[in-house]
N, C-alpha and C positions, 0 to 999 in steps of 0.2 A: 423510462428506464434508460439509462445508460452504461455501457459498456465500455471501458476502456481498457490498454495493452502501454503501458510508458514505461520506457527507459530513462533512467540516471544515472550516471559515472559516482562512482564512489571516490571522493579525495586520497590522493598518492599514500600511501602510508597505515590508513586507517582502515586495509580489512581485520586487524582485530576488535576495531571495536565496532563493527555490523557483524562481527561473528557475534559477541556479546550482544547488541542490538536482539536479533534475530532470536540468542538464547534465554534476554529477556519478555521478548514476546510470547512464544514459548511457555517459558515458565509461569507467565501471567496470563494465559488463555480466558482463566473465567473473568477475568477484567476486560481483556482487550474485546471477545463478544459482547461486554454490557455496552460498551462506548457504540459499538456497530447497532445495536438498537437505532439511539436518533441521531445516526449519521444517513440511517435507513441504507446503510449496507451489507447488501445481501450475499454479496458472493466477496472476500480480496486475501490474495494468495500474494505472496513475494517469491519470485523467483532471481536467481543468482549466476551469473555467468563473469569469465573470464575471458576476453578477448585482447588479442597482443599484449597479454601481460597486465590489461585494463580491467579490473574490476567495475562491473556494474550490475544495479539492480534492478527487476523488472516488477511491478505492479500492476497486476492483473484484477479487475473489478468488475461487479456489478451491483448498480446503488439504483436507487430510489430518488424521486425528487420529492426536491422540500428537506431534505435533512441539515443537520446541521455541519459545518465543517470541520475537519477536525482543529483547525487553528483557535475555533470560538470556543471548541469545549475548556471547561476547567476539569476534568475528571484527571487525576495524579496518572493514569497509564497514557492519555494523547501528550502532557506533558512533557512523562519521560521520551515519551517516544519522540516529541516534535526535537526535543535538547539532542538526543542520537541521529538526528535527522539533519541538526546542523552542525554537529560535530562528525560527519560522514560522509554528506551526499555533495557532490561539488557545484554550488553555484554560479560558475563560469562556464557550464555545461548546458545548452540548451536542451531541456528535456524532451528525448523523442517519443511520440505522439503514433505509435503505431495504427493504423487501419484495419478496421473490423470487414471483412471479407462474405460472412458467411454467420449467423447467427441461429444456433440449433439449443434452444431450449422447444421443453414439448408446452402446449400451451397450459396443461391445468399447472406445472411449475408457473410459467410465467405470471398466472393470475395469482399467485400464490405471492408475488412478489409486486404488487400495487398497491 
């Protein structure tokens, strides 16, 4: 299982279109669940923050190994989503990599997640 916390800068300009990003996800829940099937992710939340005026987004996960990525899916919601993903997220941003600290799931969850 893996757990991960990453930061990305959102490109100057473009917090309306990860407002829409976001409102598209949203809106498309029972798609975006079908994709986490064989992605085997179990747990992925987006969070949002402002810092000196910088826009960035946080992804927070917890996946399964063996799944597939989402750049190999063809499923029309990882699509739209990877096209939002480069028209957003800044690629001259080396994405930060936060540190897992402290891992509190109870175990019949966790088995529940293999």
């Amino acid at each position: 299982m893996q757990i991960e916390l990453m930061r990305f800068r959102v490109l100057p300009g473009a917090t309306d279109q990860v407002n829409r990003w976001m409102d598209f996800l949203n809106s498309n829940m029972p798609a975006v669940l079908e994709t986490l099937e064989g992605e085997k992710m179990y747990v992925e939340t987006i969070f949002s923050e402002t810092l000196d005026g910088v826009d960035y987004l946080y992804w927070y996960s917890i996946q399964g190994e063996g799944g597939i990525e989402v750049h190999d899916s063809t499923h029309w919601i990882d699509e739209a989503h990877l096209k939002y993903w480069k028209n957003c997220i800044d690629p001259e941003f080396t994405p930060q990599v936060l540190t897992p600290r402290v891992n509190m799931i109870p175990e019949h969850i966790a088995a529940q997640m293999k």
